[in-house]
N, CA, C and O of each residue as an XYZ file, in Angstrom:
796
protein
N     -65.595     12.382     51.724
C     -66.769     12.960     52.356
C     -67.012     12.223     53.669
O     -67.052     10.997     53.571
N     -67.235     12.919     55.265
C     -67.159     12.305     56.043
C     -68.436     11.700     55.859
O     -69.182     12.161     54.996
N     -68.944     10.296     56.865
C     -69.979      9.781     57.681
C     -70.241     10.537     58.726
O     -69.727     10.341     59.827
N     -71.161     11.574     58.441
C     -71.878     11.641     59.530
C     -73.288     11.860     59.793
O     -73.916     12.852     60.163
N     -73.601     10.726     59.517
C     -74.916     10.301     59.356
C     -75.250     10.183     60.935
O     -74.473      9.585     61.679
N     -76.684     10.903     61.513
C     -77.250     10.483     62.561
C     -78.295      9.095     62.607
O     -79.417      9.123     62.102
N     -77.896      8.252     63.090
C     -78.248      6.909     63.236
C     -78.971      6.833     64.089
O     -79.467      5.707     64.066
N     -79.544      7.719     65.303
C     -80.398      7.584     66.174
C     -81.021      8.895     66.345
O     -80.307      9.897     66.302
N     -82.579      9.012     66.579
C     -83.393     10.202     66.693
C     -82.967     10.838     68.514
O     -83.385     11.994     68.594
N     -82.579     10.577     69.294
C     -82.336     10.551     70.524
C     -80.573     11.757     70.213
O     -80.395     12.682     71.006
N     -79.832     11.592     69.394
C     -78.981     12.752     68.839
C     -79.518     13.350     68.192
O     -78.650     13.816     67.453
N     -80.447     13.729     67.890
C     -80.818     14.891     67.147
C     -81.148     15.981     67.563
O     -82.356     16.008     67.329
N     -80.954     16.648     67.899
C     -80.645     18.146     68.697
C     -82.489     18.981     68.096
O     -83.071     18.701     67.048
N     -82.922     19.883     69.070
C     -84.134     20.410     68.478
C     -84.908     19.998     67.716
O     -85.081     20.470     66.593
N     -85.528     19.013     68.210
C     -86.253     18.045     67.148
C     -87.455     18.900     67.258
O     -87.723     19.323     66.133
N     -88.428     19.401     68.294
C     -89.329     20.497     68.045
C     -89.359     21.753     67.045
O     -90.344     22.452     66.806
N     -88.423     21.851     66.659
C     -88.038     23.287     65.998
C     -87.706     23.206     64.409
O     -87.398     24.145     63.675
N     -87.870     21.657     64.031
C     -87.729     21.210     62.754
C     -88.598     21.571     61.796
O     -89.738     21.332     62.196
N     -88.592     21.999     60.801
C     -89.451     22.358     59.802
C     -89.810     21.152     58.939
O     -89.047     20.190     58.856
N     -90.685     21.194     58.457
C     -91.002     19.802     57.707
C     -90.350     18.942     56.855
O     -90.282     17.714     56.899
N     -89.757     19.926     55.873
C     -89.303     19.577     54.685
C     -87.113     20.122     54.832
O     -86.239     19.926     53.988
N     -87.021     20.638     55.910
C     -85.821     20.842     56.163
C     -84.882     19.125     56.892
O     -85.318     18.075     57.363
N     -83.429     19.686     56.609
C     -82.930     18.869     56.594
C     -83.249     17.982     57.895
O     -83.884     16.929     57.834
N     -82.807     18.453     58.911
C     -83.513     17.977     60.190
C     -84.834     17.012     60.123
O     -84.941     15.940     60.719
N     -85.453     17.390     59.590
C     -86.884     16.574     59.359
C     -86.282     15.093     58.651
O     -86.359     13.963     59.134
N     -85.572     15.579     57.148
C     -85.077     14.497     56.615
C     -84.150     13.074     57.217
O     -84.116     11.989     56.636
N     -83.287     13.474     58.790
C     -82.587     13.007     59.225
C     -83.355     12.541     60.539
O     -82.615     11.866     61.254
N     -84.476     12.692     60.988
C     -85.497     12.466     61.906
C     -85.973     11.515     61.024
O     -85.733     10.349     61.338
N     -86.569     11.703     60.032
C     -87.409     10.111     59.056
C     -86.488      9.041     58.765
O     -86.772      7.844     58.743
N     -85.013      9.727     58.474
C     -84.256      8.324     58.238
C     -83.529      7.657     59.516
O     -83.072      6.550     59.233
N     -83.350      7.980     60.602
C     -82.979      7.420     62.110
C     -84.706      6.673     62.535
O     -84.774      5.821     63.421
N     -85.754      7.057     61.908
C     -87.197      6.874     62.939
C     -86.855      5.248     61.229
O     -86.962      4.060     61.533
N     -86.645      5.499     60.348
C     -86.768      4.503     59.245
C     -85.688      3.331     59.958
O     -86.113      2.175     59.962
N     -84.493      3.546     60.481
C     -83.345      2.891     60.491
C     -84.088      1.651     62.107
O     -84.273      0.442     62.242
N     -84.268      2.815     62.934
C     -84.456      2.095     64.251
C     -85.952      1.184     63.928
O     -86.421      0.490     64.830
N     -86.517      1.251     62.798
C     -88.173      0.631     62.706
C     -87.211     -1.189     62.133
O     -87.336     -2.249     62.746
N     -86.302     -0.961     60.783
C     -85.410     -2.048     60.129
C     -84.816     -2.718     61.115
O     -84.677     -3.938     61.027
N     -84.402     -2.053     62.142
C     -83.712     -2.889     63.151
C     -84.158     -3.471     63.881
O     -83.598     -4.523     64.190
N     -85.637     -3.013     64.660
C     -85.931     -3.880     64.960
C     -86.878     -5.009     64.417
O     -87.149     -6.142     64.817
N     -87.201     -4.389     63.543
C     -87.936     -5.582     62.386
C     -86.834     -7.156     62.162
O     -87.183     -8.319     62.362
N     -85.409     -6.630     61.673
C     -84.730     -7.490     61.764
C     -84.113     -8.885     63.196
O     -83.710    -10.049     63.195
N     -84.440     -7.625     64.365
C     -84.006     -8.567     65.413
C     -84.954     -9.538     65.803
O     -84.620    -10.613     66.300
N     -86.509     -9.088     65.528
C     -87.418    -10.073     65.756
C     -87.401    -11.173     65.121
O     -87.649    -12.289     65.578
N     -86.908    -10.693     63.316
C     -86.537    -11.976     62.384
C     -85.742    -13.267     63.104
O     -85.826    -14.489     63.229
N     -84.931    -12.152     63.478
C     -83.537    -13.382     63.919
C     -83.930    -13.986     65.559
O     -83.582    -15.061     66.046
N     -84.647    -13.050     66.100
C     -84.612    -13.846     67.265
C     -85.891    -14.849     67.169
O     -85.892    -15.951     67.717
N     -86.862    -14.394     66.489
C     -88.197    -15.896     66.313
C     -87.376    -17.364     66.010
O     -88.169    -18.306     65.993
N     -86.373    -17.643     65.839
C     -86.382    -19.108     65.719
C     -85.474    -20.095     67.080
O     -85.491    -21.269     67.451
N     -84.836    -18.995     67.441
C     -84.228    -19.041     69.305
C     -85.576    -18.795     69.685
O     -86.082    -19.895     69.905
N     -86.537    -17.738     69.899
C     -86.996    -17.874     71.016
C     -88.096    -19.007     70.793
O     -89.097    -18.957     71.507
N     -88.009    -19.734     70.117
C     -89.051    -21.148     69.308
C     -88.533    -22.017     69.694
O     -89.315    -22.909     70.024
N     -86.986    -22.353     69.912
C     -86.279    -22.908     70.360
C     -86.472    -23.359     71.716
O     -86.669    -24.449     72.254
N     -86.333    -21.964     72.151
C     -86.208    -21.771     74.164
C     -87.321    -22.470     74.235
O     -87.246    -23.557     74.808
N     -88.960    -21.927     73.538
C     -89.911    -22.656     74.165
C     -90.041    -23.953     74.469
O     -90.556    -24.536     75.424
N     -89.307    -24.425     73.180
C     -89.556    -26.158     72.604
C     -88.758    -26.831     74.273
O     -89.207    -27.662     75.063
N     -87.612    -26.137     74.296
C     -86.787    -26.881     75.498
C     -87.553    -26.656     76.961
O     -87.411    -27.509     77.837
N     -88.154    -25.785     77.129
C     -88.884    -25.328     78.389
C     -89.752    -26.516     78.909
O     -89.724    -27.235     79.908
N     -90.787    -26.378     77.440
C     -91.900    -27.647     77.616
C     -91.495    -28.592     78.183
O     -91.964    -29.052     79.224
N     -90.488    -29.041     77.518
C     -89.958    -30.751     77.604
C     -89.106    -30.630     79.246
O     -88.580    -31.534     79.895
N     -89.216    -29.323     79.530
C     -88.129    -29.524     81.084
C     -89.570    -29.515     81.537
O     -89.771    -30.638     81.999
N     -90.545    -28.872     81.619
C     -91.495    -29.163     82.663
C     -92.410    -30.225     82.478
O     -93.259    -30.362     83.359
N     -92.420    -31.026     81.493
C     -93.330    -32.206     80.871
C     -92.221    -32.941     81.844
O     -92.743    -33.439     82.842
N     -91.251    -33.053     81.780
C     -90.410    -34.196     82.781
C     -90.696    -34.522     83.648
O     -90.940    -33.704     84.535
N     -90.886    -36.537     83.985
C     -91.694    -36.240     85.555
C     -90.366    -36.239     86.387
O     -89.358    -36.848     86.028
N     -90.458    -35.538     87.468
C     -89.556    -35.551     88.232
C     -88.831    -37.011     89.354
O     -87.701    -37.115     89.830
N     -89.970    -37.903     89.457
C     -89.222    -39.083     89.633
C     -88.465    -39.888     88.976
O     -87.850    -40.706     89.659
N     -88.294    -39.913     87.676
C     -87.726    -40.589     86.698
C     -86.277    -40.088     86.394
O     -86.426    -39.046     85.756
N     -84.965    -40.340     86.552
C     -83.915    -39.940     85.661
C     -83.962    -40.056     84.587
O     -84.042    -38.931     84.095
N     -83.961    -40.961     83.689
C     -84.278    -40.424     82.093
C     -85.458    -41.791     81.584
O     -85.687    -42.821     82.218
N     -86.111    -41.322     80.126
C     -87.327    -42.262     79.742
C     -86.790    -42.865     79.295
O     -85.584    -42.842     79.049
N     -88.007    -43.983     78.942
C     -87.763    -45.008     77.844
C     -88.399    -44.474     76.320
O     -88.941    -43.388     76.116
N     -88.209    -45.351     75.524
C     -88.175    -44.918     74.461
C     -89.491    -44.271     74.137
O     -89.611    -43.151     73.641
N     -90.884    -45.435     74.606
C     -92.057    -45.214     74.320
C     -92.518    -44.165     74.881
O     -93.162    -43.334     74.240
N     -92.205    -44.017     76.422
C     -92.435    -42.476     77.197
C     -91.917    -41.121     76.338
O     -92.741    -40.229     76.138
N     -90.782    -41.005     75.923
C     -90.321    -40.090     74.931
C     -91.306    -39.968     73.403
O     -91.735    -38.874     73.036
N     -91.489    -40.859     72.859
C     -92.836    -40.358     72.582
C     -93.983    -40.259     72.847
O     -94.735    -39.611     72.119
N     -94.465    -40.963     74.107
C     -95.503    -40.143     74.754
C     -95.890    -39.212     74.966
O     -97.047    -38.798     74.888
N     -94.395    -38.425     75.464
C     -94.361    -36.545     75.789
C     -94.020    -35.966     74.491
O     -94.158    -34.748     74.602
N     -93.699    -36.228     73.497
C     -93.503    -35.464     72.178
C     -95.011    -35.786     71.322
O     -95.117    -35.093     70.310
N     -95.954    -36.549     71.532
C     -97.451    -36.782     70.835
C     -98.123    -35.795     71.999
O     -98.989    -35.046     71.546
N     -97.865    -35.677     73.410
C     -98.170    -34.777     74.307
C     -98.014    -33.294     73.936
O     -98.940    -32.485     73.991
N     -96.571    -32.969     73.497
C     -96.182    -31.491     73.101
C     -97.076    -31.394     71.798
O     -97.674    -30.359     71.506
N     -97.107    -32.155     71.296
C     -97.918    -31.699     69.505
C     -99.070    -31.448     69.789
O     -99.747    -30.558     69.274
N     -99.482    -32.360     70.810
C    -101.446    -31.518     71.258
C    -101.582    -30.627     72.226
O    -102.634    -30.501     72.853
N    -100.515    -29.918     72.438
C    -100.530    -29.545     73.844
C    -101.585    -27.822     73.394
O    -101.782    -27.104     74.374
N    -101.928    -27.514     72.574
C    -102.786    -26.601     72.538
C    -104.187    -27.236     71.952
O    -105.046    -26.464     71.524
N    -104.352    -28.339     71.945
C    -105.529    -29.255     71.931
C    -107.181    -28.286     72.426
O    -108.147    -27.807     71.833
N    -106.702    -28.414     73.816
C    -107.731    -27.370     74.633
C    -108.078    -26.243     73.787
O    -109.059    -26.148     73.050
N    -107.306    -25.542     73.952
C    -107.716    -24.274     73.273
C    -108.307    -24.008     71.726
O    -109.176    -23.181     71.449
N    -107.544    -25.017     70.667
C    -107.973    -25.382     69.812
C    -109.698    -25.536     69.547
O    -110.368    -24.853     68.772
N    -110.141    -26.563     70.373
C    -111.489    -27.124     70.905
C    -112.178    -26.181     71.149
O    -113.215    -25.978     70.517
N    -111.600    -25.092     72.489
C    -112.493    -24.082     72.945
C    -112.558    -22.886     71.642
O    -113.739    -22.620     71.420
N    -111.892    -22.340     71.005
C    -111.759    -21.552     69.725
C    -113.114    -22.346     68.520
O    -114.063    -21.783     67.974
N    -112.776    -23.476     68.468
C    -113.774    -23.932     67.487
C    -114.982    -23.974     67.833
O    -115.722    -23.784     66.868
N    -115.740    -24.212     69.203
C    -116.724    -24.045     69.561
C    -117.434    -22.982     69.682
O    -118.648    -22.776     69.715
N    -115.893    -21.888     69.786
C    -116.868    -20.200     70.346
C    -117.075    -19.818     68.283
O    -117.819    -18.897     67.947
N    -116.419    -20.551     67.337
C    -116.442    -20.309     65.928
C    -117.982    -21.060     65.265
O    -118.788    -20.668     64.422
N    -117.898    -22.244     66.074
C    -119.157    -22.994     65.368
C    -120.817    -22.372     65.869
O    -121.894    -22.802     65.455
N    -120.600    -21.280     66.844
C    -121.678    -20.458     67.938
C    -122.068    -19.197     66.844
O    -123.160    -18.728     66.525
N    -120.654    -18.861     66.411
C    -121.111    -17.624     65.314
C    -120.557    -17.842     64.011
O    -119.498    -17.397     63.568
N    -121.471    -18.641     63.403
C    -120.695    -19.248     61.976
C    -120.791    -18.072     61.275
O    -120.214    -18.292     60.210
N    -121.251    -16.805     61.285
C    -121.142    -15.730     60.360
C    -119.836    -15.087     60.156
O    -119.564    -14.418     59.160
N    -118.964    -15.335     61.229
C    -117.958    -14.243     61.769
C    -116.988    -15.478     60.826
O    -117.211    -16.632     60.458
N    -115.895    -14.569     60.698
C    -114.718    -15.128     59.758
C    -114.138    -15.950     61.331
O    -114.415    -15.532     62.455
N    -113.265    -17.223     61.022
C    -112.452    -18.167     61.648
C    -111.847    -16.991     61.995
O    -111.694    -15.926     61.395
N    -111.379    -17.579     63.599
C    -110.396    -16.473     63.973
C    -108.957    -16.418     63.666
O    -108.565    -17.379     63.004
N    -107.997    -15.467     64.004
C    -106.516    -15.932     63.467
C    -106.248    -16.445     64.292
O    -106.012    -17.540     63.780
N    -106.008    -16.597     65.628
C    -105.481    -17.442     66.429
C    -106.115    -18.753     66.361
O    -105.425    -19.275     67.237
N    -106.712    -19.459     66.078
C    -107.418    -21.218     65.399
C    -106.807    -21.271     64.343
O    -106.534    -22.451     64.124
N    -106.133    -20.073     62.899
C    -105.287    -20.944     62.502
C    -104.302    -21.406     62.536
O    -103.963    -22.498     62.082
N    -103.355    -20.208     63.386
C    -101.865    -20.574     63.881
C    -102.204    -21.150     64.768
O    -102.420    -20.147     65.447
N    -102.539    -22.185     65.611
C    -102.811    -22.696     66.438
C    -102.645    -23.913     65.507
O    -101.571    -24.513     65.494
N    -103.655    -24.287     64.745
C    -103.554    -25.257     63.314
C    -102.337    -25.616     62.890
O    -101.804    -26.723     62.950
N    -101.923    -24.581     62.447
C    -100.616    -24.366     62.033
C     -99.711    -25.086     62.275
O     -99.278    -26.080     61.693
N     -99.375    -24.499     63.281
C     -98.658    -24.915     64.429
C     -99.027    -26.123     64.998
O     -98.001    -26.376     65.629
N     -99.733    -26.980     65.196
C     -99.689    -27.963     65.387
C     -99.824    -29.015     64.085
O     -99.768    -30.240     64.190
N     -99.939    -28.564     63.328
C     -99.810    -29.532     61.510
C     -98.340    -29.285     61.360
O     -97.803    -30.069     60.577
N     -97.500    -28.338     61.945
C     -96.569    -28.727     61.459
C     -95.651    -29.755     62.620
O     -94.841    -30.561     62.161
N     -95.797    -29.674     63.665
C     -94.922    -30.020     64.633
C     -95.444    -31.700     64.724
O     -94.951    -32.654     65.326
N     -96.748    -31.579     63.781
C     -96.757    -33.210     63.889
C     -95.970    -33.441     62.201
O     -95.283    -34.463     62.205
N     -95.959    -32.880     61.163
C     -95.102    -33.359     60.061
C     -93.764    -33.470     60.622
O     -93.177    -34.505     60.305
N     -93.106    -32.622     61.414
C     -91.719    -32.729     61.601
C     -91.877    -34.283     61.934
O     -91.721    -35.178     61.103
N     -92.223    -34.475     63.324
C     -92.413    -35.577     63.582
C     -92.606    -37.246     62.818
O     -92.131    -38.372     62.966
N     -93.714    -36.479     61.857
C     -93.933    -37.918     61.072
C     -92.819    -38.371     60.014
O     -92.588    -39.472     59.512
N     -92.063    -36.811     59.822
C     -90.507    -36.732     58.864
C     -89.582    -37.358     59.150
O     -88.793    -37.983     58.440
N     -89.688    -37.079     61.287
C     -87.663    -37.025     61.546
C     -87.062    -36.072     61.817
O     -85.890    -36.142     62.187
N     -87.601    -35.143     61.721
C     -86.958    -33.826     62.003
C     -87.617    -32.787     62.635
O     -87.656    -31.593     62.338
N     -88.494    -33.823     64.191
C     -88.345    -32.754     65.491
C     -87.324    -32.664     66.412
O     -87.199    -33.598     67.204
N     -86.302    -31.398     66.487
C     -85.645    -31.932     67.353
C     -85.993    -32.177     69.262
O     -86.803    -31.485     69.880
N     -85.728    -32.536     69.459
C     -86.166    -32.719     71.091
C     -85.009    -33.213     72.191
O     -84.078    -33.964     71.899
N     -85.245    -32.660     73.473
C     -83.651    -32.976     74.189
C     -83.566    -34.067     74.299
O     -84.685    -34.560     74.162
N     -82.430    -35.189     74.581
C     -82.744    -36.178     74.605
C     -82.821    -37.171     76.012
O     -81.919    -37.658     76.693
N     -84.748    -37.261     76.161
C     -84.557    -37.382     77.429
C     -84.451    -39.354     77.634
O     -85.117    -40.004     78.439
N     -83.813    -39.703     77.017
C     -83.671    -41.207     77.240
C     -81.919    -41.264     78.309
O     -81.475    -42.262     78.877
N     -81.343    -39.998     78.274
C     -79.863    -39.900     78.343
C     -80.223    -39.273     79.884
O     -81.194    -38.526     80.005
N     -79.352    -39.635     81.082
C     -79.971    -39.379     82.383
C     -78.991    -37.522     82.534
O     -79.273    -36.450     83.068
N     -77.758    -38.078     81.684
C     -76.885    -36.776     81.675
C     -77.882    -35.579     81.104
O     -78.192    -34.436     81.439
N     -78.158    -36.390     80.184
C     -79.273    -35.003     79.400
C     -80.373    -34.147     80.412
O     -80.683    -32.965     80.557
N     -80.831    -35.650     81.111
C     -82.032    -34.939     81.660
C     -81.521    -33.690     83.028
O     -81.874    -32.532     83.248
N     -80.548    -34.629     83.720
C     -79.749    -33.394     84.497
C     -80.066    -32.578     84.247
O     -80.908    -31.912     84.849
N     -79.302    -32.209     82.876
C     -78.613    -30.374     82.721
C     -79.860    -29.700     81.964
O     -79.916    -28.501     81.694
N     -80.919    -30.710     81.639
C     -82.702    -30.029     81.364
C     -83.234    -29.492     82.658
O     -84.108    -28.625     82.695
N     -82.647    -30.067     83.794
C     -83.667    -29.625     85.046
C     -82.701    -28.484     85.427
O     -83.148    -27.363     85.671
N     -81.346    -28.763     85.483
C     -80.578    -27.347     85.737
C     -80.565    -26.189     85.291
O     -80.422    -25.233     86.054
N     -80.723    -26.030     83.881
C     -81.408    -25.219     82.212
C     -81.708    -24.332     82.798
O     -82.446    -24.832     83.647
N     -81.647    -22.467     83.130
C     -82.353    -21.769     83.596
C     -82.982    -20.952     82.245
O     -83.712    -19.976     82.413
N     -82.775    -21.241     81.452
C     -83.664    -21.014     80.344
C     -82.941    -20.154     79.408
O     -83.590    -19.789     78.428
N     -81.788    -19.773     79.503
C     -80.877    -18.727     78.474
C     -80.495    -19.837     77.176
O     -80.108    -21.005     77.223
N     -80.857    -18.706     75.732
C     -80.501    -19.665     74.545
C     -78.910    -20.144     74.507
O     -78.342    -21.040     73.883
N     -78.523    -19.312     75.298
C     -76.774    -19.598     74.930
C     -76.150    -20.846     75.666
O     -75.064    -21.399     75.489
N     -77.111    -21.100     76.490
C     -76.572    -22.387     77.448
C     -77.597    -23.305     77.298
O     -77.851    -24.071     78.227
N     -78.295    -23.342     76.143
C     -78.980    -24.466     75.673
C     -78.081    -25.490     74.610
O     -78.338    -26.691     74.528
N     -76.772    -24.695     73.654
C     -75.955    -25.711     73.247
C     -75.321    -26.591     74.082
O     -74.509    -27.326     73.521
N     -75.465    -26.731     75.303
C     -74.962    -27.748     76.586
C     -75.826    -29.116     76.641
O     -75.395    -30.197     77.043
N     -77.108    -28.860     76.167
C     -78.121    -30.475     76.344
C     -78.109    -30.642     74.986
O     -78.007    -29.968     73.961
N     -78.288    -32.104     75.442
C     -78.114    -32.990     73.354
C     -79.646    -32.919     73.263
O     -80.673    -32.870     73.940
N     -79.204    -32.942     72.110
C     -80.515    -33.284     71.018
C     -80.627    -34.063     70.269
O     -79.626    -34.352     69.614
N     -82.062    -34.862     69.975
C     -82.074    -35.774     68.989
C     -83.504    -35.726     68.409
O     -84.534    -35.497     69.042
N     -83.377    -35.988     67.062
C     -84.214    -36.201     66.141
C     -84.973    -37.469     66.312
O     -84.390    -38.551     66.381
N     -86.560    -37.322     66.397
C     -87.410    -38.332     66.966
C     -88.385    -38.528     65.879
O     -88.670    -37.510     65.248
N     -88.799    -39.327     65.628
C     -89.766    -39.915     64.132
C     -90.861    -40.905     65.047
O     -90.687    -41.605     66.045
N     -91.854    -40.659     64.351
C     -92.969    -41.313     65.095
C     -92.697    -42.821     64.335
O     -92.371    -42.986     63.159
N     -92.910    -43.771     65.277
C     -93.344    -44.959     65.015
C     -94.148    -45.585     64.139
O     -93.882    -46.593     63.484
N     -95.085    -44.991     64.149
C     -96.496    -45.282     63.232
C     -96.051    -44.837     61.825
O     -96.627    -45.353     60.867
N     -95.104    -43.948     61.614
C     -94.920    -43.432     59.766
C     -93.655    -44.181     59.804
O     -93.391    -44.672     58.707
N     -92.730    -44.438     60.789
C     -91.864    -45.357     60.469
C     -92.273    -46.862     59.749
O     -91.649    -47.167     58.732
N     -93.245    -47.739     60.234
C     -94.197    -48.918     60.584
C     -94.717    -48.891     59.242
O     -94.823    -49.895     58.538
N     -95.092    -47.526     58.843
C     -96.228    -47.347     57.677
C     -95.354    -47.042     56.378
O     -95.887    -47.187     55.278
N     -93.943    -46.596     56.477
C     -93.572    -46.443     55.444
C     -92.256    -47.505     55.037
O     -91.670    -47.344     53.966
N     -91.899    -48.479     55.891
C     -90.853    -49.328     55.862
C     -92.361    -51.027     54.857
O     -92.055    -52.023     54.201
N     -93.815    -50.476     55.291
C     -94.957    -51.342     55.211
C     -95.012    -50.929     53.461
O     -95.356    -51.716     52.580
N     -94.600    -49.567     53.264
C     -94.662    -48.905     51.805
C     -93.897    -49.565     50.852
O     -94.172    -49.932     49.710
N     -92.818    -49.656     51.570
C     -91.707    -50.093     50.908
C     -91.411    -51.470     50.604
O     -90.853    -51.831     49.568
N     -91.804    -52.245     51.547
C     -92.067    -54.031     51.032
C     -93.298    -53.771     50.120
O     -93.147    -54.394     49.069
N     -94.230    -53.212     50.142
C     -95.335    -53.230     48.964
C     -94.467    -53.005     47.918
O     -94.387    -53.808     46.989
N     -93.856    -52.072     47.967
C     -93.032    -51.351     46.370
C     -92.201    -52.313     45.873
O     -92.241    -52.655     44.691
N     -91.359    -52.835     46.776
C     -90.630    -54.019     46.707
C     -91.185    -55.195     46.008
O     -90.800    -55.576     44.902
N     -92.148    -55.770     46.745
C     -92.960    -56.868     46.157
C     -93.423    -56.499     44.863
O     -93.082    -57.202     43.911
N     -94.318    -55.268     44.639
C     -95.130    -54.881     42.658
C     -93.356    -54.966     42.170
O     -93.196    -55.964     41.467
N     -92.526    -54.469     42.299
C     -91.682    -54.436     41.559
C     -91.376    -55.956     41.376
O     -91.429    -56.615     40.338
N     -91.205    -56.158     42.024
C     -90.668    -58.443     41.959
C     -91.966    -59.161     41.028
O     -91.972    -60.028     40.154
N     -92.905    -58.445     41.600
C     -94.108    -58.948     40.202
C     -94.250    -58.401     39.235
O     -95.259    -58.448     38.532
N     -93.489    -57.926     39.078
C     -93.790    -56.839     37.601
C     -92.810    -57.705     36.590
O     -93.039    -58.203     35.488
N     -91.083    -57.670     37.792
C     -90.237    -58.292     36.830
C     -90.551    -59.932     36.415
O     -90.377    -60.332     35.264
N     -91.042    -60.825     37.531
C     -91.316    -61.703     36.962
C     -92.678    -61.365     36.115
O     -92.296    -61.172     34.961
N     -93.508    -61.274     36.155
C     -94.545    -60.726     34.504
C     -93.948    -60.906     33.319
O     -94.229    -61.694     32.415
N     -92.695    -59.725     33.445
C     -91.538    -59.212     32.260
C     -91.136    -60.487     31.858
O     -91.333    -60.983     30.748
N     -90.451    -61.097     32.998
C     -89.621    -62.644     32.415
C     -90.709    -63.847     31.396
O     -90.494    -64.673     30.509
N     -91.537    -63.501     31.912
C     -92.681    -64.673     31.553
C     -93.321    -64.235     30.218
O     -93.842    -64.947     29.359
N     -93.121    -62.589     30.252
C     -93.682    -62.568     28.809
C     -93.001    -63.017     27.506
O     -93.310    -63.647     26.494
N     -91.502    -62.143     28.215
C     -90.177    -62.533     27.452
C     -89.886    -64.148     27.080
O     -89.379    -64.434     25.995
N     -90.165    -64.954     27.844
C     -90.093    -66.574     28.010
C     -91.335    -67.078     27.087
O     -91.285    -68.242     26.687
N     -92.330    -66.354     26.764
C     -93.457    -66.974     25.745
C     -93.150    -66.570     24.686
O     -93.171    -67.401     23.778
N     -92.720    -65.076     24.332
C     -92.673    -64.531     23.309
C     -91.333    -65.354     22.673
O     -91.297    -65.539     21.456
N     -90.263    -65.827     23.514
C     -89.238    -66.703     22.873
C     -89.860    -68.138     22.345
O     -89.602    -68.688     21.274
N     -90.441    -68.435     23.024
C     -90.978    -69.796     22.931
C     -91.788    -70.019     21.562
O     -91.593    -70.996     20.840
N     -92.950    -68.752     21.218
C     -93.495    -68.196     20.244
C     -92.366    -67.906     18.528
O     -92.656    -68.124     17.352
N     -91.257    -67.421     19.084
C     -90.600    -67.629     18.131
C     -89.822    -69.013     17.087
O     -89.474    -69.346     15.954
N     -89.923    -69.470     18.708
C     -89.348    -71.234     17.824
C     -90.284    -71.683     17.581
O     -90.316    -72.781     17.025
């Protein structure tokens, strides 16, 4: 049985002259169904490139232009910079919300939220990526960048962790370290009476 399925409403010959429930109609709903999936799907696939593009944009225009590449602390300066960088608006949204406390929170204050709760977890994780502007090569080909996703695999990237959860959780870990060293000596000492108790 051939394929010949019409895949686009734009071939469909007399589309005015279609009767409702005739075949024509049927092949008009499934090309108007096909082209709605497709592009439903391309937005899927393209939201995490074009999330991408943005992330790299920022960081090319956050760059100061006298500097060839940062130091470490400046690099997170401008990445605690990118995580508030809708700060403003945030502020102004909550104020025009706290004016009419009747009205439901708006949606844009929570993706705004959102979006910035998460880009500070990546962060506090390890896993924001960001170009890496400590590298002078890097910063180059950030200012050259005309913004296409396909010539963004050309600048490196690196995974940046905030300081402060580094500090705070290496601080976790000598605590854990230490109860555990007191726990085992406890153990030894009980073990050492309870022997002692036996003779």
């Amino acid at each position: 049985m051939p394929n010949n399925k019409i895949k686009k409403i734009s071939n469909i010959k007399n589309i005015e002259k279609a009767h409702p429930y005739s075949r024509k109609a049927t092949q008009m709903n499934r090309a108007v169904l096909r082209e709605e999936r497709t592009a439903q799907k391309k937005v899927e696939r393209d939201g995490p490139k074009r999330m991408a593009v943005e992330r790299m944009l920022w960081f090319k225009y956050a760059m100061p232009d006298d500097k060839p590449a940062l130091s470490d602390a400046d690099l997170h300066d401008i990445v605690t910079d990118y995580i508030n960088r809708n700060d403003d608006e945030i502020d102004k949204l909550h104020k025009q919300h706290q004016a009419r406390k009747e009205r439901p929170k708006p949606t844009k204050l929570d993706i705004l939220e959102a979006l910035r709760a998460k880009d500070s977890l990546e962060y506090s994780h390890g896993t924001i990526e960001v170009p890496a502007l400590t590298d002078a090569r890097t910063v180059e080909l950030l200012k050259a960048w005309d913004g296409d996703h396909n010539s963004m695999s050309s600048i490196k990237k690196i995974r940046v962790r905030n300081p402060i959860a580094v500090a705070a959780a290496q601080a976790a870990k000598a605590t854990a370290a230490g109860a555990a060293a007191a726990r085992a000596e406890a153990r030894a000492e009980a073990k050492a009476e309870a022997n002692a108790m036996q003779e």
